[in-house]
C-alpha positions as CSV (number, residue, x, y, z in Angstrom):
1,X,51.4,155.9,175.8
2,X,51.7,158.8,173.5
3,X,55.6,159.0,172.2
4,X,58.0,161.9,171.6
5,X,57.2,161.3,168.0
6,X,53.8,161.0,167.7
7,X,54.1,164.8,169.7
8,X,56.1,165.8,167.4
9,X,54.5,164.6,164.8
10,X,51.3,166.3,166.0
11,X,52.6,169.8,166.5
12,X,54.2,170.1,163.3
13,X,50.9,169.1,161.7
14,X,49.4,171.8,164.1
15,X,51.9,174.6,162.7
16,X,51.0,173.7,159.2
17,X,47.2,174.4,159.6
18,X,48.2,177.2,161.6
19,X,50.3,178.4,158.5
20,X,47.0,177.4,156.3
21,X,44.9,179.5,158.3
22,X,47.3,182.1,158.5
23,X,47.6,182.3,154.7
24,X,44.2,181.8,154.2
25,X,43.4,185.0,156.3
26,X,46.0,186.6,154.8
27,X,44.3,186.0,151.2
28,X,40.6,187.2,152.7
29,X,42.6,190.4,154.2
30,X,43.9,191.6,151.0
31,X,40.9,190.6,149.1
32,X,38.8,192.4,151.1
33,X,36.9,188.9,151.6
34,X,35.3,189.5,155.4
35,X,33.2,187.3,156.8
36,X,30.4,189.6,156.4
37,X,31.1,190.0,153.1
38,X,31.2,186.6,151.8
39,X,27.6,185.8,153.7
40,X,26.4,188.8,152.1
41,X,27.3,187.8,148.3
42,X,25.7,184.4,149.3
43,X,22.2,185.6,149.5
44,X,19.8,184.6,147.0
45,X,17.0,186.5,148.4
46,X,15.9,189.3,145.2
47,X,12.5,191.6,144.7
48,X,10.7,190.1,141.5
49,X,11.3,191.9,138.3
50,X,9.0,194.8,136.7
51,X,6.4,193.6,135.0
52,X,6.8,189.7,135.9
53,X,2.9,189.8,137.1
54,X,1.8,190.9,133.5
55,X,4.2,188.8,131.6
56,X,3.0,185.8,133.8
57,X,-0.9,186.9,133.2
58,X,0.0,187.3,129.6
59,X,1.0,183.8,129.2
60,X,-1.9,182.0,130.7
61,X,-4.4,184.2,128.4
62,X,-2.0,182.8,125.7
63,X,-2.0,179.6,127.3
64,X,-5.9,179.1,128.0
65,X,-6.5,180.3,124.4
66,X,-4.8,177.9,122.5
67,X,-2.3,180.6,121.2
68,X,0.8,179.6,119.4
69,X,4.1,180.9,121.1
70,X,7.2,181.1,118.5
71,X,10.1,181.8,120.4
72,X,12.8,184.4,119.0
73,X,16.7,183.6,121.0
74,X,19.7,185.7,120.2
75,X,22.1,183.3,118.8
76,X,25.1,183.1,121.5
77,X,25.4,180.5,124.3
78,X,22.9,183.2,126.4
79,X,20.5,183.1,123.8
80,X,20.8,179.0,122.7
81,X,20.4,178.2,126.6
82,X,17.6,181.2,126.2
83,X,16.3,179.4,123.4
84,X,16.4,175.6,124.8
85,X,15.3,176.6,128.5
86,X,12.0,178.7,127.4
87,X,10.7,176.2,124.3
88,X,11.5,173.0,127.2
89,X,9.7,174.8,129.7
90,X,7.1,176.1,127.4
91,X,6.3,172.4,126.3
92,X,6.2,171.1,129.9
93,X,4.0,173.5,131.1
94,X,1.7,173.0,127.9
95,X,1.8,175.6,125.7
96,X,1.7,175.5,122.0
97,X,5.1,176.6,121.4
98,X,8.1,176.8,118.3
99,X,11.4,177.6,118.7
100,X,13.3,180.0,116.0
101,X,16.7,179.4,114.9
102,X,18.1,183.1,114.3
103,X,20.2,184.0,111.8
104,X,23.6,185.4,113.2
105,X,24.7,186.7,110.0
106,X,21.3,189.7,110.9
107,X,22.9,190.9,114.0
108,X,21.7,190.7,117.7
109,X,18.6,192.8,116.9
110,X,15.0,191.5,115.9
111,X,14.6,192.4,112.3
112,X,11.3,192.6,110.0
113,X,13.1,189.7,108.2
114,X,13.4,187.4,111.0
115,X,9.3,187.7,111.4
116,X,8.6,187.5,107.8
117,X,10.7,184.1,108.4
118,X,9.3,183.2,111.2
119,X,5.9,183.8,109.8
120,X,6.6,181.9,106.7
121,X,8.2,178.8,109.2
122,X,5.6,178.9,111.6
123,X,2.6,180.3,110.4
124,X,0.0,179.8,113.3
125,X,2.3,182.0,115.1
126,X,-0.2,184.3,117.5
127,X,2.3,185.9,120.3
128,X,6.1,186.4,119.3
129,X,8.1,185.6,122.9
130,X,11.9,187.1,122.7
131,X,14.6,186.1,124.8
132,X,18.4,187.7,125.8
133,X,17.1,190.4,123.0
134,X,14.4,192.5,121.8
135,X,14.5,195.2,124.0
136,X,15.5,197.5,120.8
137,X,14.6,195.9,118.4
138,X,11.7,198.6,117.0
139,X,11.8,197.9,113.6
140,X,11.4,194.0,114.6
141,X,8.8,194.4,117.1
142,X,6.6,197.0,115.0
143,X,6.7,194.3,112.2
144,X,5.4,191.7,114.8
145,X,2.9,193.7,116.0
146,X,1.8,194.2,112.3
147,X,1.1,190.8,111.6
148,X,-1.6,190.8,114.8
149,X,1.2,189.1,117.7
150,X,1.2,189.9,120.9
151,X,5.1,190.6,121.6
152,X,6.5,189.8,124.8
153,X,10.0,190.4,125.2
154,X,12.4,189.2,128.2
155,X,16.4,190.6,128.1
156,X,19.1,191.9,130.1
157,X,20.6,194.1,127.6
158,X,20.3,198.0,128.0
159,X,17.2,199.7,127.1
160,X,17.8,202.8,125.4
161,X,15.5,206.0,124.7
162,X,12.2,205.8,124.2
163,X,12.4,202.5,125.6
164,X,10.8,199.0,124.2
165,X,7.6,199.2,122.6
166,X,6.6,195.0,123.2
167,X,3.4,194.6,124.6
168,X,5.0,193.5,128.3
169,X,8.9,193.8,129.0
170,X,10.8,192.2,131.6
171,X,14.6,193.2,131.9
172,X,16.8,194.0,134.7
173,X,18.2,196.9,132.6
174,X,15.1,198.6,131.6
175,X,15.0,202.4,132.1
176,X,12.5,202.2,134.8
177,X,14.0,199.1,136.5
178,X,15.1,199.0,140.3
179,X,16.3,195.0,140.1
180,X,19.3,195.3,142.2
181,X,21.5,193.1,140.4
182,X,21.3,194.2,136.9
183,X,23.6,191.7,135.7
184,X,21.8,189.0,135.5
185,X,21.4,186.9,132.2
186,X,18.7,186.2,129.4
187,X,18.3,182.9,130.1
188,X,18.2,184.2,134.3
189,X,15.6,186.4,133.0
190,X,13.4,184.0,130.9
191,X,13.8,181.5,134.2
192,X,12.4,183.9,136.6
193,X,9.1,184.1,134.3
194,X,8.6,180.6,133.7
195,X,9.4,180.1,137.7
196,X,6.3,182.5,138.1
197,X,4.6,181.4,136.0
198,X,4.7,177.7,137.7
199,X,4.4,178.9,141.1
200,X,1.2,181.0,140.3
201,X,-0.8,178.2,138.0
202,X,1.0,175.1,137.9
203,X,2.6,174.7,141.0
204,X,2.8,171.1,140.6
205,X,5.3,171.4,137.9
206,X,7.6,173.7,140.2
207,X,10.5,171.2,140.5
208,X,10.6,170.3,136.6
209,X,10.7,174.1,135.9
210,X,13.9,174.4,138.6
211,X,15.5,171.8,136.9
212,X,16.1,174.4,134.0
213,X,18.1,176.4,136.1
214,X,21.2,174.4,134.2
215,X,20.5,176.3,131.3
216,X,19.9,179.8,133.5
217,X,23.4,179.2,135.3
218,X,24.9,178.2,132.2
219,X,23.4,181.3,130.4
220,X,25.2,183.5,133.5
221,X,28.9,181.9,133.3
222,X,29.0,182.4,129.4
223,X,27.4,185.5,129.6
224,X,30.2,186.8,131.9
225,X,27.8,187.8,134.2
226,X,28.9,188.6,138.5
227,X,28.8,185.6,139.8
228,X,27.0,187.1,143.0
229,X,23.7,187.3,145.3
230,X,21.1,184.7,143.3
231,X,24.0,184.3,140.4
232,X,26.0,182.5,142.7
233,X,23.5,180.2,143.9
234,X,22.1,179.9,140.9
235,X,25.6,178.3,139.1
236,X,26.0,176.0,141.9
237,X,22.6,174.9,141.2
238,X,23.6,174.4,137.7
239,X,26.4,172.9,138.4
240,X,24.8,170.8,140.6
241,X,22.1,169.3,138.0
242,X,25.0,169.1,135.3
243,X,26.9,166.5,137.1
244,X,23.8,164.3,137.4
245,X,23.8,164.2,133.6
246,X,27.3,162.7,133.2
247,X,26.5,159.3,132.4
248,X,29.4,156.8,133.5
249,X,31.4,154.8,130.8
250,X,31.1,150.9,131.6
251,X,33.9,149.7,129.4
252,X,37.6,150.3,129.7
253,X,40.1,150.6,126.9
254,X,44.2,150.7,127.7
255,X,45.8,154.4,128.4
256,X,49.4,154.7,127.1
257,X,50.8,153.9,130.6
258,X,49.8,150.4,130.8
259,X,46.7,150.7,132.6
260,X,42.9,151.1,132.0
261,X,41.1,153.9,131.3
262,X,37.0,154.6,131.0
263,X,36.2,154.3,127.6
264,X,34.1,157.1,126.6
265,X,32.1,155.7,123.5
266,X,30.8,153.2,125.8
267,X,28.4,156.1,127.8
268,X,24.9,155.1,127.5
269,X,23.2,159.1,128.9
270,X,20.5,157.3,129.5
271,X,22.0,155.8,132.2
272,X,23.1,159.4,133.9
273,X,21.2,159.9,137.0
274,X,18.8,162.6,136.1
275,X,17.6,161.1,133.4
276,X,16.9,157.4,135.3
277,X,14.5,159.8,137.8
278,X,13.1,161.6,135.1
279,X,12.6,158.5,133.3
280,X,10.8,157.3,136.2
281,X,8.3,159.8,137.4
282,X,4.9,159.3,137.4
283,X,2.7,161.0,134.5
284,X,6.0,161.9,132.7
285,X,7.4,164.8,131.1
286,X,6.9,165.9,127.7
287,X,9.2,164.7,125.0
288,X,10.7,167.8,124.1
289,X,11.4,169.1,128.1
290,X,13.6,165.5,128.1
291,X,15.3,166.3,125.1
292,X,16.6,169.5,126.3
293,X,18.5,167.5,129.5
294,X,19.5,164.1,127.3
295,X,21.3,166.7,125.0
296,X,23.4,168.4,128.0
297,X,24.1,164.4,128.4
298,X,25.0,164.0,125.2
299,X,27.3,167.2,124.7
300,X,29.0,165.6,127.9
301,X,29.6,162.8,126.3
302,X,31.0,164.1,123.3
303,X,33.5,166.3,125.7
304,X,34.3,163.0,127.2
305,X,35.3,162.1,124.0
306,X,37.1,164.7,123.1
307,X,39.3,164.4,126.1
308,X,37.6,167.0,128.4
309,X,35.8,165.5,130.7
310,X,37.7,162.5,132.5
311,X,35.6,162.8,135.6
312,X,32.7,164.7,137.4
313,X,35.4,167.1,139.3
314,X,36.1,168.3,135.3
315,X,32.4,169.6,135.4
316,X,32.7,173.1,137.2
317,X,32.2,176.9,136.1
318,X,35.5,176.8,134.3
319,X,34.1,174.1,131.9
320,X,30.9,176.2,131.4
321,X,33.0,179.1,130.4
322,X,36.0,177.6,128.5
323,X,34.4,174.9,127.2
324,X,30.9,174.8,126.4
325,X,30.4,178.4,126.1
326,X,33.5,178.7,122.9
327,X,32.2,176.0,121.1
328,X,28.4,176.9,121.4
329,X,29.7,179.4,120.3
330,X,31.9,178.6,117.5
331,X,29.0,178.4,114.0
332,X,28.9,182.2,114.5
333,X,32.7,182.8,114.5
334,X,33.8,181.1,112.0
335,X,30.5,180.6,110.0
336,X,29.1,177.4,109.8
337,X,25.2,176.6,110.1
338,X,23.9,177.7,113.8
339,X,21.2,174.7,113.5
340,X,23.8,172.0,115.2
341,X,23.8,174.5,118.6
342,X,19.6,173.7,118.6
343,X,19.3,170.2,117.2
344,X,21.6,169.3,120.0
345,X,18.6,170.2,122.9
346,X,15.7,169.5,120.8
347,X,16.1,166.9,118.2
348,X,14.3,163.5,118.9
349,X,17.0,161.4,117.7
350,X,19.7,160.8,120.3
351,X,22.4,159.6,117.1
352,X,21.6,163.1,115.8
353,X,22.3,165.0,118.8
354,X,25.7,163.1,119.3
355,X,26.6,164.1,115.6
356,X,25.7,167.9,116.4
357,X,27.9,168.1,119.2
358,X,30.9,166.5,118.0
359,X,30.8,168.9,115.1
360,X,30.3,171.3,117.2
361,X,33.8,170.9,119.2
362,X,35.3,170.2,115.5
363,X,34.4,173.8,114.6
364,X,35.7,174.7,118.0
365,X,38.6,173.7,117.2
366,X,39.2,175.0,113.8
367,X,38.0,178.5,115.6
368,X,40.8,178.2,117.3
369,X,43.3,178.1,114.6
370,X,41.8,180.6,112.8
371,X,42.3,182.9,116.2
372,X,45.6,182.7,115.7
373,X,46.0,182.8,112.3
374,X,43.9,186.2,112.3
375,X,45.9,187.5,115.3
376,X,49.1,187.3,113.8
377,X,47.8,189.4,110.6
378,X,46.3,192.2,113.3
379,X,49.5,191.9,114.9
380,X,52.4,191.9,112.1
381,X,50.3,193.7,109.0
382,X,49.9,197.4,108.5
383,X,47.5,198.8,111.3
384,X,47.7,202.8,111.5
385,X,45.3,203.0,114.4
386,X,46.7,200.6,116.9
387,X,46.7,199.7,119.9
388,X,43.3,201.3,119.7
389,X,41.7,199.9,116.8
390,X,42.3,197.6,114.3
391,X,40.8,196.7,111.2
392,X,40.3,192.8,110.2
393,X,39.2,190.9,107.2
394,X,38.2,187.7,109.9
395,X,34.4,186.8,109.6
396,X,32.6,189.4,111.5
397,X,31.7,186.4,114.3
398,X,35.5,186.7,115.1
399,X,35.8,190.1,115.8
400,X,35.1,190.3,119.3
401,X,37.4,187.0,120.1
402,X,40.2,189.0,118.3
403,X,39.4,192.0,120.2
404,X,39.9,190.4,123.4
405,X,43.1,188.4,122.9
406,X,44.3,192.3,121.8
407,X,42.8,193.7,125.1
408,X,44.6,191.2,126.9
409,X,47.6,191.5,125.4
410,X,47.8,195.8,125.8
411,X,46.0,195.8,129.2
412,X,43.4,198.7,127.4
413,X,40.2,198.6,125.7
414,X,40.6,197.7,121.7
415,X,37.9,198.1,119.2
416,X,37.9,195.5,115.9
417,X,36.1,196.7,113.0
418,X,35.5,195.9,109.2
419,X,38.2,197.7,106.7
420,X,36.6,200.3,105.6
421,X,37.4,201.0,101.2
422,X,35.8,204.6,101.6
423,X,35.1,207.2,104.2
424,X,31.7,207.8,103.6
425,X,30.3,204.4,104.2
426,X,29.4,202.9,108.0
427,X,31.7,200.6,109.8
428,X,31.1,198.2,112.5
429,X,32.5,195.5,114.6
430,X,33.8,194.6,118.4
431,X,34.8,196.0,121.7
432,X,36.2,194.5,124.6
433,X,37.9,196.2,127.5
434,X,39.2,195.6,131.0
435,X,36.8,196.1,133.9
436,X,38.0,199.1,134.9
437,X,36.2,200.7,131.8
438,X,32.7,201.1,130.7
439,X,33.0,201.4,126.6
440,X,29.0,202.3,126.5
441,X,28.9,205.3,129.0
442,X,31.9,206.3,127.1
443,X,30.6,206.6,123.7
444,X,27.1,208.2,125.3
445,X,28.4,211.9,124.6
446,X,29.6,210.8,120.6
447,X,26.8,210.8,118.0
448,X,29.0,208.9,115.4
449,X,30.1,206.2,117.9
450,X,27.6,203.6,119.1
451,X,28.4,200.8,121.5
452,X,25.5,198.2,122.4
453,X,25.7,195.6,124.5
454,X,27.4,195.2,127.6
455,X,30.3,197.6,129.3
456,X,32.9,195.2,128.7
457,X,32.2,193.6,125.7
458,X,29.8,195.3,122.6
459,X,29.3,195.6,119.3
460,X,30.4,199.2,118.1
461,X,29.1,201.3,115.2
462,X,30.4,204.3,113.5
463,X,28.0,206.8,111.7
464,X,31.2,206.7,108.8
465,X,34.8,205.7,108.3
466,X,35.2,209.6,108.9
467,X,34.6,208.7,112.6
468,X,38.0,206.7,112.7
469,X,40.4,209.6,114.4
470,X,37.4,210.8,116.6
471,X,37.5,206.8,117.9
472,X,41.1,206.5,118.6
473,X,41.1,210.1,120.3
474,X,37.8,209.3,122.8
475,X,39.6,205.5,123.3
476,X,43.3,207.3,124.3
477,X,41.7,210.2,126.3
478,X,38.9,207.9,128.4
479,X,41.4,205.4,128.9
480,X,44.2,207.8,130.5
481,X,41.1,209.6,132.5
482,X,40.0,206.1,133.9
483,X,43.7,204.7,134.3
484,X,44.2,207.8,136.9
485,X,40.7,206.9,138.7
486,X,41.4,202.9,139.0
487,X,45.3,203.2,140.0
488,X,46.5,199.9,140.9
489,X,43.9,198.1,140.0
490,X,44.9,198.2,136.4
491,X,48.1,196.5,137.1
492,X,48.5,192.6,137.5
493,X,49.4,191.4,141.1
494,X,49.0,188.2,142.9
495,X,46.9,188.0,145.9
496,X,49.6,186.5,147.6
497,X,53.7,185.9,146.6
498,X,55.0,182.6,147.1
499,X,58.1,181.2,146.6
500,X,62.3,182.6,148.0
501,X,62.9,185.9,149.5
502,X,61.8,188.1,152.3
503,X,58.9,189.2,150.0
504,X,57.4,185.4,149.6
505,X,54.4,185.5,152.0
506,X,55.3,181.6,151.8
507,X,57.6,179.1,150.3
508,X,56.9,176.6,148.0
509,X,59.0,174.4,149.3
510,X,56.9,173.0,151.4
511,X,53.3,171.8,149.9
512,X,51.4,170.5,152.2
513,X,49.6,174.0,153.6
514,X,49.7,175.4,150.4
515,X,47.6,172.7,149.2
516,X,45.4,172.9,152.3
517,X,45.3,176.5,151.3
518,X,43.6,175.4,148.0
519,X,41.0,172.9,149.1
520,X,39.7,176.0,151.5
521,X,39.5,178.0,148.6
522,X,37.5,175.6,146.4
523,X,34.9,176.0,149.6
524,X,34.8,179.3,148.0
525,X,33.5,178.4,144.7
526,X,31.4,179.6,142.0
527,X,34.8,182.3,140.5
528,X,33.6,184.5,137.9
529,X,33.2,188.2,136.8
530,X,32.7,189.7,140.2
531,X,34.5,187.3,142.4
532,X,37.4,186.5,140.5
533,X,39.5,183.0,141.6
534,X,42.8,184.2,143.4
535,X,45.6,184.7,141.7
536,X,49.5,184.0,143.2
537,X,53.0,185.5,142.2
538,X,55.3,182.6,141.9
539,X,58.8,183.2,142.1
540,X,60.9,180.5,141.7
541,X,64.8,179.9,141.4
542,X,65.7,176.9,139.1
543,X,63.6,174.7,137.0
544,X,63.8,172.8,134.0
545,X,61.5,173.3,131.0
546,X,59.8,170.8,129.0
547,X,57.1,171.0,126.3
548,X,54.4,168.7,126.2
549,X,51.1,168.0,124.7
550,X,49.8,166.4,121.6
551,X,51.5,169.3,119.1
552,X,54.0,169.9,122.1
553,X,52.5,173.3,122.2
554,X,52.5,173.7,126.3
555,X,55.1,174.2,128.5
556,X,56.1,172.3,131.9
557,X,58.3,173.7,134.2
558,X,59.9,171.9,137.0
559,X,61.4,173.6,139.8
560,X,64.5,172.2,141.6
561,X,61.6,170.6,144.4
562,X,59.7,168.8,142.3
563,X,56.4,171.4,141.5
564,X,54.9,171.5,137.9
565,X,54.5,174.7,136.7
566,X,51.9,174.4,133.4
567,X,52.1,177.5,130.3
568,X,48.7,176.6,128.6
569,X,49.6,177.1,124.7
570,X,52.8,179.1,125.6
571,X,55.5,176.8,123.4
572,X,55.8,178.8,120.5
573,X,56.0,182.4,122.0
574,X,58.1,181.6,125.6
575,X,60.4,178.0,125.2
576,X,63.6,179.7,124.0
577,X,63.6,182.1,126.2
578,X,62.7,180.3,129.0
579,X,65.3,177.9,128.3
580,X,67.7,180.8,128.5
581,X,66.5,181.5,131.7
582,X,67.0,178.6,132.9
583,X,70.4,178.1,131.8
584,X,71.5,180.8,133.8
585,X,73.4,180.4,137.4
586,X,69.8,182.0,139.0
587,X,67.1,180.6,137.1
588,X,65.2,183.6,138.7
589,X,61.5,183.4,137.4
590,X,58.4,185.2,138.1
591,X,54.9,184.7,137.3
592,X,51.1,185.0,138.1
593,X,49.6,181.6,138.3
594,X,46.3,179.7,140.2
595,X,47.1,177.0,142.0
596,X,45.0,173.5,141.3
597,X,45.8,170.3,143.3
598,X,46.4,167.4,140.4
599,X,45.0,163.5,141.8
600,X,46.5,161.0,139.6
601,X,47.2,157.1,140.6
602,X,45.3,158.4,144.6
603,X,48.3,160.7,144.9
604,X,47.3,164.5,145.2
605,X,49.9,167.2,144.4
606,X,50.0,170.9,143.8
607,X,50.5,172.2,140.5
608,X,50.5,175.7,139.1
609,X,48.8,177.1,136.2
610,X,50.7,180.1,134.5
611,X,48.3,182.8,134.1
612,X,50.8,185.3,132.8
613,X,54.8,186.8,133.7
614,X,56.2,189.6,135.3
């Protein structure tokens, strides 16, 4: 017999997936997230780049010949994945091939000096194969060609007038190009060739060469490229093959609560599951195709480590882009030797690769302190440009980092550049600017500004210092004309307001939809440029604030029902006043925040992540 209980019971967990559903429509409504919509971005279906015929032809001719490949890679985590995924595949599919370490302290474009290097490095170089650069890189190319290489270049940057003069280019953003999705990566790009490549003469290697889509989908999350149509697909992918490469830790060492936890110096990558069936396939892979996936495994284990990665859930396209992608990052910024980034994928010696990555997160980290120790000169020394420009003494790698956190913090596109000690001579540096504005297109008209790169985020030339005023004037004047075209969508706002009042779409007060609301929004997932996670205004009335972490440099708030509220890195800036707030007879807070559900001990709550206040 079914009781008056149980009924109950059963129609009040009816009307909380009713409220779910309700809320979760109510999300797709305002996103503009129809059905149709979200099947749509889903397809992976795309035409095949210009020119991917000729640069696959190309590559057998080098390939039957016995012609040595060197590979050029730009030198951010586009280029390094670039880099590792084209000399990996390369070697599997049996070319000759040698992989360049580029100098970041040259710039993004090929130079005659990085051939005359390569030359002297590897000289029984015969074709020169770029990747995630090249496409304007004249100067570099014509001194390739010079020394009797073929030059074949694959990018995704913006070709610009007269176009590339390689031998075959293949880039969505060629001149002549129809790709539909032109934001697709390097290391996307280089994939798509090699996939040819296999498909058309090696067929049988097909599933060894779609393996290095974890380097492609990798490429696409640091590269902050839309994570739509074959991007999307192509990080789950990744995704996918990265958690096979986290190799469990059979020990245990005590936590500080009195229990057990994993310990990570225990993992044994050869023991991750990728690497057992690579391991055991029949006729093998060559030794430097496995080195490229026992290094992911390795930089997994030193993020293990480090604290980062507890468990496979940690592996997702926030850890690509927060994680990885800043510390791959890192040599260049602060300017320490770019060879740890490439020994990591390709060195023989798995002690070696281990070392590599754990300096690598060490210079992470002291990136990070420098960030703020650069900020606060931007930010409290004499600037008589801002909020437009700024001028830095930071190593140039830094530039663009500081750039951001200044975009961020003003909501409008900032420009970093060198201080210049006379007007005559050239300046240069970084842009970055919210999506609502396209720095390129808007220097396109200026003959002494130059922006290359990408829309968002590009390096930025000026003919002189003399330039300066006519910067700041084009920045203020495109900014106010674009501001009046994007409207509201330069203004923060939650998808959907949760907490007290009659303008709450929901309270918090009760979880349990709200946290059914979140596990039907992780279906959702790859978030990225593009198709950005959701974002929620909290309000809530009461709380208590703690700080926390190692250096107590994070915040916890606690609201008067029990829900954690975490401030990432916020101690400093936003206790005190907090605590002010809090003291008070309201307690009335408001804040944009993503919600995450928190498992610890088998029990699931919500907690909130404060993205920024109101």
């Amino acid at each position: 017999m079914t009781t008056t209980a149980t009924l109950a019971d059963s129609d009040h967990q009816l009307d909380r997936a009713g409220i779910t559903n309700d809320l979760f429509s109510l999300l797709c409504e305002r996103r503009g997230w129809t059905d149709e919509y979200l099947a749509a971005i889903d397809k992976e279906e795309h035409d095949a780049l210009k020119d991917l015929e000729t640069m696959v032809a190309a590559l057998e001719d080098l390939r039957r010949s016995g012609s040595t490949v060197t590979i050029a890679p730009d030198f951010d985590m586009d280029g390094i994945a670039s880099g590792v995924l084209g000399y990996a595949g390369l070697k599997e599919l049996g070319f000759e091939v040698n992989l360049h370490v580029p100098d970041y302290r040259r710039g993004h474009d090929l130079t005659p000096e990085d051939i005359a290097e390569i030359h002297r490095s590897y000289p029984a170089t015969t074709a020169l194969l770029t990747c995630d650069g090249g496409v304007n890189s004249h100067a570099g190319v014509r001194a390739a060609q010079a020394m009797g290489w073929k030059v074949l270049v694959t990018d995704h940057h913006q070709e610009l007038a007269p176009g590339s003069a390689a031998d075959v280019t293949v880039n969505p953003c060629r001149l002549d190009e129809t790709y539909a999705l032109r934001g697709i990566c390097g290391a996307h790009v280089l994939y798509q060739v090699l996939e040819a490549y296999a498909a058309e003469h090696q067929p049988f290697k097909l599933w060894a060469i779609r393996l290095l889509r974890l380097f492609a989908g990798l490429g696409t999350v640091s590269d902050v490229m839309p994570v739509l149509y074959e991007n999307r697909q192509l990080v789950r992918d990744s995704l996918s093959i990265a958690r096979l490469l986290r190799a469990p830790a059979p020990n245990l060492i005590p936590n500080r609560y009195g229990g057990l936890d994993p310990d990570p110096d225990s993992i044994d990558v050869a023991k991750a599951t990728l690497m057992q069936l690579l391991a055991a396939e029949q006729g093998g892979h060559d030794p430097a195709y496995l080195a490229a996936f026992e290094g992911f495994a390795i930089l997994l284990k030193a993020f293990a480590q480090a604290g980062k990665v507890r468990s496979v859930d940690d592996i997702d396209e926030g850890f690509y882009g927060f994680y990885i992608a800043p510390a791959m990052n890192s040599p260049r910024r602060i300017g320490t030797p770019l060879s740890d980034c490439f020994t990591l994928f390709t060195s023989p010696v798995t002690a070696q690769k281990l070392a590599a990555a754990q300096r690598i997160i060490t210079n992470n980290e002291r990136r990070k302190e420098l960030v703020v120790e650069h900020l606060e000169e931007l930010t409290t020394g004499d600037q008589p440009l801002a909020p437009w420009v700024y001028f830095s003494d930071a190593p140039a790698g830094m530039y663009g980092l500081l750039a951001n956190q200044l975009m961020e913090r003003s909501g409008h596109p900032v420009i970093v550049l060198n201080r210049p000690t006379t007007l005559s001579e050239p300046l240069s540096g970084s842009g970055r600017a919210p999506d609502w504005f396209d720095i390129i297109t808007t220097f396109e008209e200026h003959d002494d500004l130059q922006a290359i790169g990408h829309q968002q985020a590009c390096g930025v030339k000026l003919r002189t210092a003399e330039a300066l005023d006519e910067l700041v004037e084009v920045l203020a004047d495109a900014t106010r004309a674009a501001m009046l075209v994007a409207g509201d969508a330069v203004k923060p706002a939650g998808d959907l307001v949760l907490g007290a009042g009659p303008e709450c779409d929901a309270p918090l007060t009760d979880v349990e939809p709200l946290i059914e609301l979140v596990r039907r929004i992780e279906t959702l997932r790859p978030f990225g440029h593009g198709f950005v996670e959701p974002l929620f205004e909290i309000v809530i009335d009461g709380f208590r604030v703690d700080r926390i972490g190692s250096e107590k440099q994070h915040l916890r708030l606690v609201t008067r029902t029990g829900l954690a509220c975490l401030w990432w890195n916020a101690a400093d800036e936003q206790h005190d006043q907090l605590l002010n707030i809090a003291h008070r007879s309201s307690g009335l807070l408001r804040f944009l925040g993503r919600l995450q559900l928190n498992t610890f001990r088998g029990e699931t709550r919500l907690q909130v992540v404060i993205a920024e206040p109101l």
